[in-house]
Every structure is written in structure tokens, then in C-alpha cells.
C-alpha positions as CSV (number, residue, x, y, z in Angstrom):
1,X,-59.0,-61.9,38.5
2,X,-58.3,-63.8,35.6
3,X,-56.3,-62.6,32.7
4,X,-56.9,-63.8,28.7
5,X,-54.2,-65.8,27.4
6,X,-53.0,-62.0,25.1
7,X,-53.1,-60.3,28.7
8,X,-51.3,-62.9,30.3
9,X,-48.5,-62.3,28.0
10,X,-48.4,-58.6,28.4
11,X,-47.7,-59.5,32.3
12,X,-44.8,-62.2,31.6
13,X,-42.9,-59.9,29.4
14,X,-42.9,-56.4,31.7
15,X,-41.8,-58.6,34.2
16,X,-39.4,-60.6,32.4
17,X,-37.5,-57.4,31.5
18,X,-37.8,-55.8,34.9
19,X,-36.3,-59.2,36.1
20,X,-33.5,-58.6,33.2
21,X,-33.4,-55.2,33.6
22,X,-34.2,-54.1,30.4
23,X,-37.1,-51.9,31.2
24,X,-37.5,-48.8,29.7
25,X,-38.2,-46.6,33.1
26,X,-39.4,-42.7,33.1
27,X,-39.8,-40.9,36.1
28,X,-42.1,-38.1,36.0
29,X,-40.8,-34.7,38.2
30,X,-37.0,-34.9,39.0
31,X,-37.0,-33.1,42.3
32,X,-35.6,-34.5,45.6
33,X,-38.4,-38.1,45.2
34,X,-38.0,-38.4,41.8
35,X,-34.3,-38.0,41.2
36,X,-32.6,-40.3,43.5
37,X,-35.2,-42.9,42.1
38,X,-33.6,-42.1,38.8
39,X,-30.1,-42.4,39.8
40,X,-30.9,-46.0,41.9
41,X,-32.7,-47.9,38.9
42,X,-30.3,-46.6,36.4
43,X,-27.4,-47.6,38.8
44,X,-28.8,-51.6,38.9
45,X,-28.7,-51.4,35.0
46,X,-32.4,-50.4,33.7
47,X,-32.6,-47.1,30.8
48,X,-34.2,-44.1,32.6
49,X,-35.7,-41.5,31.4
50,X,-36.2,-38.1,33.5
51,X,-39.0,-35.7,32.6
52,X,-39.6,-32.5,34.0
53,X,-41.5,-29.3,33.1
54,X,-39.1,-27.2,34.5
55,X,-36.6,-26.7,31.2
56,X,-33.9,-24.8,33.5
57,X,-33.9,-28.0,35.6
58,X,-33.3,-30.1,32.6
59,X,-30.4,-27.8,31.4
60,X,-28.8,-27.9,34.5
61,X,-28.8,-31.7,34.8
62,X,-28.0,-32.2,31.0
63,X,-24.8,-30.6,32.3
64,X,-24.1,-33.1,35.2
65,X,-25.5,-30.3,37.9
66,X,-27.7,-31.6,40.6
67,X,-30.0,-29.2,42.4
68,X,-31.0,-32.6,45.2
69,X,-28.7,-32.0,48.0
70,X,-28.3,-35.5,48.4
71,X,-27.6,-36.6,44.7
72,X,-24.0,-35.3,44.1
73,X,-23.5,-33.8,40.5
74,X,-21.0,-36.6,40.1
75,X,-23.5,-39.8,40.5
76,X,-25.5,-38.0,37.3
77,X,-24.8,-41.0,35.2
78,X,-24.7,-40.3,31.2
79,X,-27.3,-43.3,30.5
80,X,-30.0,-41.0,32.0
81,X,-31.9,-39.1,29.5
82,X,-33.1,-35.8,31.1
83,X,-36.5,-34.2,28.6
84,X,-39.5,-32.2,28.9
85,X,-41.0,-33.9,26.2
86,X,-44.0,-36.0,27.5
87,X,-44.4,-37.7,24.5
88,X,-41.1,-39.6,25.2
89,X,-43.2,-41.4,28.0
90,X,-44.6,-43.5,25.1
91,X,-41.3,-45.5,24.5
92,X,-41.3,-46.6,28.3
93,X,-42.2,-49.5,30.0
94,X,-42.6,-48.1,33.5
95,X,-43.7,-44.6,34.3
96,X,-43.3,-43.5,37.8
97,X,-45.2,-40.2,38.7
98,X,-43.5,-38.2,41.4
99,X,-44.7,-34.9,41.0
100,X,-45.7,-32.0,43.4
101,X,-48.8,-32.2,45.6
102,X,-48.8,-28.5,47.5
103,X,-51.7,-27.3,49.6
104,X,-53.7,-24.1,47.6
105,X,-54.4,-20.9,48.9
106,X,-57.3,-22.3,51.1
107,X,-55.1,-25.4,52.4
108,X,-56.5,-27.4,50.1
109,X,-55.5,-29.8,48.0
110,X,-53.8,-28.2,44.5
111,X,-53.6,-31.4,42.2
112,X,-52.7,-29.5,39.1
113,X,-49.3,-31.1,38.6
114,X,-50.9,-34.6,39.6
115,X,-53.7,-33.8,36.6
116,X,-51.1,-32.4,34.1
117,X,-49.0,-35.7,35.0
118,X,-51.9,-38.0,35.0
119,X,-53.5,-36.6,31.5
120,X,-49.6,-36.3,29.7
121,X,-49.1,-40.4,30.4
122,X,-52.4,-40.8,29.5
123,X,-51.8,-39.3,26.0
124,X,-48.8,-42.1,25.6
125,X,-50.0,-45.1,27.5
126,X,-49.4,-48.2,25.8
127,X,-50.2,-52.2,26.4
128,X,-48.1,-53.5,29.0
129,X,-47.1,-50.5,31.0
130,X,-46.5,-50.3,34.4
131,X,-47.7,-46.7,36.1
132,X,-46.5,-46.2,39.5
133,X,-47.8,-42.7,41.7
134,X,-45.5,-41.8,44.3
135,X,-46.7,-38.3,45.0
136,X,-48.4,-38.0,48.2
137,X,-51.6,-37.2,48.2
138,X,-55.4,-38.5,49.9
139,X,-56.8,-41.8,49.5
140,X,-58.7,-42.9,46.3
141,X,-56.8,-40.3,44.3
142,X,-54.9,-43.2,42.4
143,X,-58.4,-45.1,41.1
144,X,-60.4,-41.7,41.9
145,X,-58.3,-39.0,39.8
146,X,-55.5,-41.1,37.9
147,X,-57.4,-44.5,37.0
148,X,-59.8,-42.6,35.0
149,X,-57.4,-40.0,33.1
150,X,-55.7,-43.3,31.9
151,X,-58.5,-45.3,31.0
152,X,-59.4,-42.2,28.7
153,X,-57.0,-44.0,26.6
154,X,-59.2,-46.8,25.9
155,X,-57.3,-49.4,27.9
156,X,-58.2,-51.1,31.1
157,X,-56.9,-51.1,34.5
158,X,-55.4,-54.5,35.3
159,X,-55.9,-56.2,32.0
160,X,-54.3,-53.5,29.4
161,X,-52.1,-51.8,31.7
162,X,-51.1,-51.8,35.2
163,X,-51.5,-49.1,37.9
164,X,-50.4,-48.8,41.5
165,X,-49.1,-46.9,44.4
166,X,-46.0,-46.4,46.4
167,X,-45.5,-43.3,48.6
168,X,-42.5,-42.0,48.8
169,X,-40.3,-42.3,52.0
170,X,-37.5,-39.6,51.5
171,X,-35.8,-37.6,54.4
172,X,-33.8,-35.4,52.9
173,X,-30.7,-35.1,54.4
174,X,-30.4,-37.9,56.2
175,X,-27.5,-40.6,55.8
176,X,-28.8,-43.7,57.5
177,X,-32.1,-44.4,56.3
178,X,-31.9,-44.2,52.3
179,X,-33.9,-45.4,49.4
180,X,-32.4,-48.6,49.6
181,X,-32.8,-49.8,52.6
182,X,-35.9,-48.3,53.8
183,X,-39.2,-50.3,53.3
184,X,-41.2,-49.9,50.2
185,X,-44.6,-49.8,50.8
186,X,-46.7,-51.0,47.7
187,X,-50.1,-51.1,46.3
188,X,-51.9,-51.9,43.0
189,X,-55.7,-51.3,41.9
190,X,-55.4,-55.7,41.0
191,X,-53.5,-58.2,42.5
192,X,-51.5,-58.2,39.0
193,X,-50.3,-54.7,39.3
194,X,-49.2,-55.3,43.1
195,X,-47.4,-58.5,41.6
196,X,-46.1,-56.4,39.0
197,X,-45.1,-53.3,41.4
198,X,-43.0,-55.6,43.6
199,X,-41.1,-56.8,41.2
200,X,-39.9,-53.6,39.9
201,X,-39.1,-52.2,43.3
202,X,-37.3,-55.3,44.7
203,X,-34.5,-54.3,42.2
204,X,-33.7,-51.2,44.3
205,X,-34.4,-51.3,47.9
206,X,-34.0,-54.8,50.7
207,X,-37.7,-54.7,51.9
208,X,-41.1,-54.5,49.9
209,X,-43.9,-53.9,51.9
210,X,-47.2,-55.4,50.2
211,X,-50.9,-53.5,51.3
212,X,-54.1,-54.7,50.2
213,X,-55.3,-51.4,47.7
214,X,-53.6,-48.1,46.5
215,X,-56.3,-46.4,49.4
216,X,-54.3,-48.8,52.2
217,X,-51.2,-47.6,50.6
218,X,-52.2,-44.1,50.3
219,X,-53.2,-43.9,53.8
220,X,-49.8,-45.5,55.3
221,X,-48.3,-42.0,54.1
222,X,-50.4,-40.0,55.7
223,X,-50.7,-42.0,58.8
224,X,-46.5,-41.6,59.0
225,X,-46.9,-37.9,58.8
226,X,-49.9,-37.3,60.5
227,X,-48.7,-39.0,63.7
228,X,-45.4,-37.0,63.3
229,X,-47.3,-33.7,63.7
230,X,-49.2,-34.8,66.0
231,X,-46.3,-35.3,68.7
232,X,-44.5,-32.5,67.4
233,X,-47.5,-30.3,68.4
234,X,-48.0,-32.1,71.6
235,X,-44.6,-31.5,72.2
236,X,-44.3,-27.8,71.3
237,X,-47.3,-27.3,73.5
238,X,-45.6,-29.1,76.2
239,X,-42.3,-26.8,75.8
240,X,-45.0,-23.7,75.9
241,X,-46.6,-25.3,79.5
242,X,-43.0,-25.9,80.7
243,X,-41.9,-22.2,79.8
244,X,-45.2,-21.1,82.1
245,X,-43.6,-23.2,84.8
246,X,-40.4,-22.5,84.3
247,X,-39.3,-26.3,83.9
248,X,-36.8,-27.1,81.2
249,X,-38.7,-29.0,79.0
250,X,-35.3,-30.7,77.3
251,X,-34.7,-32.0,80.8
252,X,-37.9,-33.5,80.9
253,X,-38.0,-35.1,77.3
254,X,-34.5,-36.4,77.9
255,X,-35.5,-38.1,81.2
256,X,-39.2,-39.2,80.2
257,X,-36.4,-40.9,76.9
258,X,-35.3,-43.6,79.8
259,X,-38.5,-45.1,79.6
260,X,-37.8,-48.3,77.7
261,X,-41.4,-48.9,76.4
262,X,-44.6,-46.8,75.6
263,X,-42.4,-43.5,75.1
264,X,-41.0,-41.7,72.0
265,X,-39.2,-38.4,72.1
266,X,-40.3,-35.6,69.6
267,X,-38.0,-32.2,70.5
268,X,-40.1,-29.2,70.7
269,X,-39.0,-26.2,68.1
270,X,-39.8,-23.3,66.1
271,X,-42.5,-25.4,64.3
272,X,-42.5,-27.6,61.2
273,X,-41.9,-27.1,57.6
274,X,-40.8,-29.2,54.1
275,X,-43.1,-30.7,51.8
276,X,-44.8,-33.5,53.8
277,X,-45.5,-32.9,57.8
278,X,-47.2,-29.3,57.7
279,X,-49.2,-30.5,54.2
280,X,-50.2,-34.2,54.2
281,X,-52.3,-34.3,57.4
282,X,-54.1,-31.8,55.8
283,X,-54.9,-34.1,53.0
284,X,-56.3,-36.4,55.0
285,X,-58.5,-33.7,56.7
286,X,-59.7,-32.4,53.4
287,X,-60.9,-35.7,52.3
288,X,-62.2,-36.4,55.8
289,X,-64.6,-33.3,55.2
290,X,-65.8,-34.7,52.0
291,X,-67.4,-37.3,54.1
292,X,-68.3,-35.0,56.9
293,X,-66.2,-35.6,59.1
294,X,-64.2,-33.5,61.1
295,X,-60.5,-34.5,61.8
296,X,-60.3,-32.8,65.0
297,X,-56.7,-33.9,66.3
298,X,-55.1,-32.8,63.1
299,X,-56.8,-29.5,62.8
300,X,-55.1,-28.8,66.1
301,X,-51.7,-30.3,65.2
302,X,-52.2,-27.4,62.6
303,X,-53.1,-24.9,65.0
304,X,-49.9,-25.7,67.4
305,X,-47.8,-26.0,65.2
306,X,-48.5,-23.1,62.9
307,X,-48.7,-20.9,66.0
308,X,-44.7,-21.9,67.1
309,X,-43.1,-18.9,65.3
310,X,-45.1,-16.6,66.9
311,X,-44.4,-17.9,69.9
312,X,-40.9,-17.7,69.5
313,X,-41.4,-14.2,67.7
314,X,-42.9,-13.3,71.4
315,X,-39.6,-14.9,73.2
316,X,-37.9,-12.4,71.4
317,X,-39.6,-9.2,72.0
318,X,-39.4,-10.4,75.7
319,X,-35.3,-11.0,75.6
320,X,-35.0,-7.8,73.8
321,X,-37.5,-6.1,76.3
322,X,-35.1,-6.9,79.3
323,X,-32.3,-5.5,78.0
324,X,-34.4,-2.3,77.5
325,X,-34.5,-2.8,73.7
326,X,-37.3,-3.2,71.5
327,X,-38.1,-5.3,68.2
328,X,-38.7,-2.4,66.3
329,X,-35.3,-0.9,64.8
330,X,-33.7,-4.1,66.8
331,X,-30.8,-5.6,64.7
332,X,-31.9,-9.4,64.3
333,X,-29.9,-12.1,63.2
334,X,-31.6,-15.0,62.2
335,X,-29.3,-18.4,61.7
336,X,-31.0,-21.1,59.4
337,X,-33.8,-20.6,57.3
338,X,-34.0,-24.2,56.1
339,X,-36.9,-25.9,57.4
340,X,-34.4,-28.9,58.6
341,X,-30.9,-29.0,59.4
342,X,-28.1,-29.3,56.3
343,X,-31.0,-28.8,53.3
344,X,-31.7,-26.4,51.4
345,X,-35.4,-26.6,51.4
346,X,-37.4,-23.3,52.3
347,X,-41.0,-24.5,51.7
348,X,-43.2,-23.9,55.1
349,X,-39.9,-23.0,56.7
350,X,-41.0,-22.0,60.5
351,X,-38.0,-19.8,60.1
352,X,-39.6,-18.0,56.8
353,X,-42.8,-17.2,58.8
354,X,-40.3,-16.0,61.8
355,X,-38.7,-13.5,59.4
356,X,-42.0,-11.9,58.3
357,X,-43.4,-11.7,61.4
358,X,-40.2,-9.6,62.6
359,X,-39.9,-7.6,59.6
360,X,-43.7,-7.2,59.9
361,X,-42.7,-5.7,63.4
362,X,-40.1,-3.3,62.4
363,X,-37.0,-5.3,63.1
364,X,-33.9,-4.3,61.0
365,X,-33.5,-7.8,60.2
366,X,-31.0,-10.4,58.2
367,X,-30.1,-13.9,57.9
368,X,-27.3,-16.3,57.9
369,X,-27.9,-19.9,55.9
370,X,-24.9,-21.4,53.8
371,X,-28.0,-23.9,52.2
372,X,-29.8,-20.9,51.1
373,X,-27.8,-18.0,49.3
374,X,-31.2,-16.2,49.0
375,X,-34.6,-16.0,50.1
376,X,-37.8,-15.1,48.2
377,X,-39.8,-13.3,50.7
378,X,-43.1,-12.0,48.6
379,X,-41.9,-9.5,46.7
380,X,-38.5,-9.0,47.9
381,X,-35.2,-11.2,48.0
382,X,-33.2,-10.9,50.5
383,X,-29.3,-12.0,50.2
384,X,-27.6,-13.8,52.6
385,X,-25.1,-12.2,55.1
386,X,-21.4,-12.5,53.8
387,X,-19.8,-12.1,57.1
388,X,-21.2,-14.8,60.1
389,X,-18.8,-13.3,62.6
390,X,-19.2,-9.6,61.1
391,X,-23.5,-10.5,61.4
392,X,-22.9,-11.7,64.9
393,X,-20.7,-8.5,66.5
394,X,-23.4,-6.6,64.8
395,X,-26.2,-7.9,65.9
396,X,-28.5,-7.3,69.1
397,X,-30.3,-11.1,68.9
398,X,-29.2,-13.9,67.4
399,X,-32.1,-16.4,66.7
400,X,-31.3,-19.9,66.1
401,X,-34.3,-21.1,63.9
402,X,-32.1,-24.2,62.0
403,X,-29.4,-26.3,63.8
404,X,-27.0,-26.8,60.6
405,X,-24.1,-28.9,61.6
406,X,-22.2,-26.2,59.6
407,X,-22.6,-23.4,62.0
408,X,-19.7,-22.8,64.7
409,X,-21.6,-22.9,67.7
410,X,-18.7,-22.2,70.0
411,X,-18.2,-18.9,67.8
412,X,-21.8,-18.0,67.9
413,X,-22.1,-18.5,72.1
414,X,-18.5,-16.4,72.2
415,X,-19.6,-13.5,70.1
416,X,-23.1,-12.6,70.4
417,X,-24.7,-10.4,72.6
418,X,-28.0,-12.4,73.3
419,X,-29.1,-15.6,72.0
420,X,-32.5,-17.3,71.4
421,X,-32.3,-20.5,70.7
422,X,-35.1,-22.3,69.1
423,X,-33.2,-25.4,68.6
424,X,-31.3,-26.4,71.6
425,X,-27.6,-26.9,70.6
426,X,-26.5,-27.9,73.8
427,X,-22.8,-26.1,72.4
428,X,-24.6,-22.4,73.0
429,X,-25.3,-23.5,76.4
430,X,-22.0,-25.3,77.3
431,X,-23.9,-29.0,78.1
């Protein structure tokens, strides 16, 4: 694809100042994807602005108050400018979209923030700007859905402007894989944009990882997380067979671990939750049936998966059964109602579903979760236990749904009266 000599020269100037640093970044949506992307460019030297719809998120990080687990309040560095004011996009040189992409009512997919996002830059995009999406979401939404709410503008893909993919690769929580050193898949709608793209990500992280199209790069995202929930199923399913045979089914994923090729452990549990492995395969699905085609492993995943806390809910009702109690009136102690160990994060919490399906059942239930001082349950909030050891001599089941390294595990084994652990902390057994 060859460029005219005036579109040639909007390319060698984005990337001279991405080279320089001197880039005017925005990131759109300042949750946990889009504000550690704002803390790492603005920590190599470029000006970033942060936009988010959410006005009480602004305040709080206006006043140096992070609400991402893992961005400490203290790296919120002065230069960024935190807005809700979309036309401030206009002034930037790079906009990087990282906005919500949820699952509606029907499990499919609600691209309302992705539109709202996609029609706002649209309204300010200029010659020479770089758009990146990082939200997940199914392949072809990039030229499909985004492509054209830019090009409303009157400017062209490639020549005008520049547009491309990246999907995000955040595990919150985790200390050893970070933005920086984990691969950075990219891909642009022209092989200028994916030049472009690169560039502007080689100043943050060790390892860019170049794919053909935005599809081939909206597809590695949803391959990742599809083949998560696929094994986590397959092993929750596993754990459900073992329990029918009474075989320890961490005995046998431990030992089938010493295979040294063609094995990889997944650990069984109460089912999955956060933002990306219960909802992306279902993106994939969705567009799938749009070319009638039915994606029959991931339906299942779903099914598995989504069955776990009632299975668990079951385990329960059976402890409590043999020690001539019942679930109904049953004082029920659930610890951790994160989805993952030491986050905050309630969204698709397996832990969440357990709690309704027990107060659904009559269960004089509460909840102990240092991440998560409340819980908005429907229509009701439900506050946090005070007292851990208090909750625990009270209680006639303790339910491990969420392993935080937090928790005393040596008190919990000592103090309650039964335990059901969804988790496995090899302290509550003594391993």
C-alpha cells in the first residue's frame, strides 16, 4: 500500500515523536487495562491523558486514589491528566480504547461502551492519529464496528489515520508476568498502522508480537481464554467423576503434573469468574452463530463451568446433612468472594452465585473478604463480617470459595466446626 508524499509525512512524524516520546497519548476507560497502561507510557516520558465516564473515578484519581489493586495510589504521577471530557481526545496523538465489553442479559455481546467509545473519538479524530482497541471483544469488530464510526469523520483508514488492535493481557494480581514483560500482541487494518502500532508499544513492554490483521489479533484473545475454560471445565468435571469414585482428584492432577511433555495442570474449583474467561469464549460463540455455526466445546465449557457452584452448593447440603443439620436456618460462613485470590473483583464471582444459591435455600448466611468490604447482591448489600474468628466460632460451615493469601488458614482449620473447601489450601488439611 503506497502512501502520497502528504501521507507519508503524517507517518514520519507520529512516529518520530513516539520515538522521542513526545506523543500526546489518551487512554480511553481507566479501569484495571487501561490504568496501568497510563501509569507505564507516562513513566517512559510520553503526556497522558486518562478519560473516563465515570466522574467519581476521576475525582478519586485527581486526588492520587487508585481503585486498580495493582496501581498503588502512590505511582499516580501528577503529569497524568485524569477528564471526562471526550473532546480532550482531539489534542492527542494516540488514543487507546480500553473500555468494557460485558455479555447482556442474553449472553450476548453488550458493545455499548465500545460504540459510545468508538463514536466520542470519532467526533475528534484528526490527521495523523494513531487509534489503538484493546478491549476484548469478537473478530472483525475493529474494521466491522470501529473502522466505520471513524471513517464517519471523513478520513481514511491507513492513509488519514491509523487503526489497529492489541488485546490486552492483564492478570490482575499477579507479580510475575506484568505489562512489561509480557508479549504484546499487535495488529493493524494496513501494514502502516501495524508499523505504526509497534512502535508505540516497544516503548513499554520487551516483546512485540506482530499478526497479519486486527481479526488474527482479535482471535489470539479469545483463543487464550477459550482454551483456559476449556480445561478448567474439563477439569472441574474431572474433580466431579473423581468425587463419584472417591479418588482425590488433587492427587491425581499433582501426579499426572510429572509428565514432562503433553500435560498442563488446570486445578479444579468453585467455577470461574472476572472479566475475561466466563465472557470471551462467548464472544467467539456469538459470532460463530452469525455464520451458523455452532461452537459446541465452548457451549459446554459454559455449561461446566457455570454449573460448579451448584455443585458445591450440593457438597454442602450433604456435609451439613451428616451432621444432622440442614441448609435451611444453617449458619454459613463463606470466605472470599473475589473471583481470584488477593483482588477485589466480584464480576461472575463463582462465590457470588454460591451466596444466592444458599440464601435462595434458606441459609442464615455471611461472608468474610478483606478485598471486598461489601457486596451488591440484587437489591440488597450485604456488609462484611467484622470478626473472622468471632464468624468462625459462630458458624456451622465454613466455605472456602477464594484462597486469599490473607486468610489464617491455621486459624480457620483450628476454629471451625466443619469445613468445605472449594480451593484446596493444603494448610486446612495439614499437607
Amino acid at each position: 500500500m503506497l502512501l502520497t508524499p502528504s501521507e507519508q509525512s503524517l507517518k514520519e512524524s507520529l512516529t518520530q515523536k513516539i520515538e522521542a516520546r513526545s506523543a500526546r497519548l489518551c487512554i480511553v476507560g481507566l479501569g484495571y487495562v487501561g490504568l496501568p497502561l497510563a501509569i507505564s507510557f507516562s513513566e517512559v516520558g510520553f503526556s497522558v491523558l486518562g478519560i473516563d465516564i465515570d466522574t467519581g473515578k476521576i475525582e478519586s484519581l485527581r486526588k492520587g486514589i487508585s481503585h486498580v489493586p495493582d496501581v498503588p495510589s502512590s505511582k499516580l504521577l501528577d503529569q497524568i491528566d485524569f477528564h471526562s471530557d471526550y473532546s480532550l481526545v482531539g489534542k492527542s496523538d494516540v488514543v487507546i480504547i480500553c473500555v468494557p465489553t460485558p455479555l447482556g442479559k442474553t449472553r450476548d455481546p453488550d458493545l455499548s461502551y465500545l460504540v459510545r467509545a468508538g463514536e466520542s473519538v470519532g467526533n475528534h479524530l484528526h490527521k495523523g492519529m494513531l487509534v489503538v482497541l484493546e478491549s476484548t471483544t469478537y473478530p472483525g469488530t475493529t474494521e466491522e464496528l470501529i473502522q466505520p464510526l471513524l471513517e464517519s469523520s471523513g478520513l481514511r483508514t491507513g492513509h488519514d489515520f491509523f487503526l489497529t488492535f492489541s488485546p490486552e493481557r492483564i492478570d490482575p494480581g499477579r507479580s510475575d508476568y506484568v505489562l512489561t514483560n509480557t508479549p504484546k500482541v499487535v495488529g493493524g487494518v494496513t501494514p502502516h498502522c501495524l508499523e505504526v502500532v509497534s512502535l508505540l508499544y516497544e516503548q513499554i513492554v520487551n516483546k512485540v508480537i506482530k499478526v497479519s490483521s486486527t481479526q488474527a489479533a482479535e482471535m489470539v484473545k479469545l483463543l487464550e481464554n477459550t482454551f483456559r475454560a476449556v480445561n478448567i471445565a474439563l477439569v472441574n468435571e474431572i474433580s466431579i467423576m473423581c468425587d463419584k469414585l472417591d479418588i482425590d482428584v488433587w492427587e491425581v492432577v499433582q501426579a499426572a503434573s510429572s509428565k514432562p511433555y503433553g500435560f498442563m495442570p488446570f486445578s479444579p474449583g468453585p467455577g470461574v469468574g472476572g472479566h475475561c474467561i466466563p465472557l470471551d469464549p462467548q464472544y467467539l460463540s456469538w459470532k460463530l452463530k452469525t455464520l451458523n455455526y455452532n461452537a459446541r466445546f465452548i457451549q459446554l465449557a459454559d455449561e461446566i463451568n457455570s454449573l460448579m457452584p451448584e455443585y458445591w452448593v450440593g457438597k454442602i447440603q450433604d456435609k451439613l446433612n451428616d451432621r444432622n443439620k440442614s441448609v435451611k436456618g444453617g449458619r454459613i460462613l463463606i470466605l472470599g468472594i473475589a473471583y481470584k485470590k488477593d483482588v477485589n473483583d466480584v464480576r461472575e464471582s463463582p462465590a457470588v452465585d454460591m451466596i444466592r444459591l444458599l440464601r435462595e435455600k434458606g441459609a442464615d448466611l455471611s461472608y468474610f473478604d478483606p478485598h471486598v468490604p461489601v457486596l451488591k447482591l440484587d437489591d440488597l448489600e450485604i456488609v462484611c463480617v467484622p470478626d473472622l474468628r468471632a464468624a468462625l466460632e459462630k458458624a456451622d460451615c465454613t466455605v472456602v470459595a477464594t484462597d486469599h493469601t490473607w486468610f489464617d488458614w491455621n486459624c480457620v482449620r483450628e476454629i471451625s466446626e466443619l469445613i468445605v473447601d472449594t480451593r484446596h489450601v493444603n494448610e486446612l488439611s495439614g499437607d
